[in-house]
N, C-alpha and C positions, 0 to 999 in steps of 0.2 A: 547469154545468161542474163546481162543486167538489164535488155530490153524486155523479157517478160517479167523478169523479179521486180522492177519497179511498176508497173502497172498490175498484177497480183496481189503484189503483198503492201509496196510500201502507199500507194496511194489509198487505198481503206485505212491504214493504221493513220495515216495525216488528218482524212478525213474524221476520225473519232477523235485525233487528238484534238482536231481546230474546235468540234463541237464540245469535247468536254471541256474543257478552256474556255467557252463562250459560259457554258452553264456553270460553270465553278466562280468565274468571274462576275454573272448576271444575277447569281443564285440570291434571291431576299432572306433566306431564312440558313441557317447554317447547314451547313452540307456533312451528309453522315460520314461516318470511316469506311464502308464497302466504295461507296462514291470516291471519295479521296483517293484509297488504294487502288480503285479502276485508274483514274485519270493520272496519276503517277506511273503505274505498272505502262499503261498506254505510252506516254509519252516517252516512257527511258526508250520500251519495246521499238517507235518510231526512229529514236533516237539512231540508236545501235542497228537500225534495219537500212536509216540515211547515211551511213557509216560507210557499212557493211557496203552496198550501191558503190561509194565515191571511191572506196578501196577498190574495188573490181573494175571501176571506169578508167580508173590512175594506172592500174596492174597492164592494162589490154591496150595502153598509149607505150610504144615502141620511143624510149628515148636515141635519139640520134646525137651526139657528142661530135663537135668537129676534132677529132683526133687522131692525128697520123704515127704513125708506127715505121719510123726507118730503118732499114738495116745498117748495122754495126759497121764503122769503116773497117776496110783489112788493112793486115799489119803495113802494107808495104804503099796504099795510095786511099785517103781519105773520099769517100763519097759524093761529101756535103760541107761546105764550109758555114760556117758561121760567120755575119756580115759585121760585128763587133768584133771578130779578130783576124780582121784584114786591114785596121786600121793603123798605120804605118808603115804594110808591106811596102818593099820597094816594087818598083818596078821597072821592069828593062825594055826597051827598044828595038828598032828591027835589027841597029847594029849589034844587039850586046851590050848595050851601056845602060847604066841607071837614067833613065829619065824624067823619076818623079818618084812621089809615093802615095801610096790611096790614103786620103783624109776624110771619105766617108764614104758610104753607098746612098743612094736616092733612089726612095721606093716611090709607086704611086699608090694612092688610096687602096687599088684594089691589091695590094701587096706585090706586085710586080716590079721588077726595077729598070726604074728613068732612067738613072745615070749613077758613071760614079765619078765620086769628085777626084781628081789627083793634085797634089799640090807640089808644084814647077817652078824651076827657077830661084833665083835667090841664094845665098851664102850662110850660110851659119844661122839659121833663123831668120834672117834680112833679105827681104824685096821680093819673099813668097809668093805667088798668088797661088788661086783655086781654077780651076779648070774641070770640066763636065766632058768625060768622054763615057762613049757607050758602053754596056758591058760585054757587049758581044764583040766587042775590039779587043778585048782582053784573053789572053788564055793562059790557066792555072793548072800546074803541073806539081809534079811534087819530085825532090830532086834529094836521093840522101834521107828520105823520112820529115824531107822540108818543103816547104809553100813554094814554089816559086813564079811570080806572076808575071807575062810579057805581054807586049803590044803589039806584036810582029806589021802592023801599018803604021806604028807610030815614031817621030822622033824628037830631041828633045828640043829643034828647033819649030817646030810644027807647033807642039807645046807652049812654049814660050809667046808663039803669034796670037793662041786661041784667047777668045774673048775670057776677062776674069769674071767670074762669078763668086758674089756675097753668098754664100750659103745661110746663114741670119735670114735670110730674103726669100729663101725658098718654102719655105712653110713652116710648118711646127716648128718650137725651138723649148726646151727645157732647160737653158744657158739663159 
């Protein structure tokens, strides 16, 4: 439709309007009210026909939204977690023991995740560090209507050897 609508109708109404706009604007002697009311009536007519076009151009453009639609966890084992509230999980070991707890997730650019951080070692808040293990080392289960997350490769002397990682250092930071 907007391909013949605007070479039928709105390119003649343009065409009259750019000329009577030439002549209204060139005119040496004052210009009558039939003249005036042409070149007014023309222009709104262009106007509302330019309108009319961009509406129908805009209407026939398919907007795509990146939005996804998940299904509802059930009652008894969550789906999907949320990577803001995994922060603190503990987590446990091939023995059974706690051997750290998740202090962040590490995504990359393209939204995928690098690593997650656990933080190992230390006493009451004292002689912490940060440690970067995979996330496919990990697996999250739910126990009781609860999180529970293990490393079944990992221990918490393995932990303790792994290189410490600054997270400050890894990219972005809003701290």
């Amino acid at each position: 439709m907007v391909s013949t609508f605007l070479p039928e109708i709105i390119l003649p109404l343009m065409e009259r309007t750019i000329y009577l706009s030439v002549v209204v604007a060139v005119h040496d002697r004052p210009i009558n009210k039939k003249t005036r009311i042409v070149a007014m009536k023309t222009i709104t007519l262009a106007a509302a026909a330019t309108l009319m076009t961009a509406t129908a151009a805009f209407a026939q453009a398919e907007i795509k939204a990146p939005i996804v639609v998940l299904p509802e966890a059930a009652a008894t084992a969550p789906a999907h977690v949320l990577a803001g509230q995994l922060d603190d999980y503990d987590v446990y070991g091939a023995d059974g023991k706690e051997i750290g707890e998740i202090e962040d997730v590490v995504l990359n650019m393209d939204g995928s995740v690098a690593a997650v951080a656990l933080e190992v070692g230390g006493f009451l808040g004292m002689g912490e560090k940060d440690v970067l293990v995979e996330w496919d080392a990990l697996e999250i289960t739910t126990e009781n209507s609860d999180i529970r997350i293990t490393a079944p490769t990992l221990t918490r002397e393995v932990l303790e050897q792994a290189a410490t990682v600054d997270l400050g250092k890894l990219g972005f930071s809003r701290d």
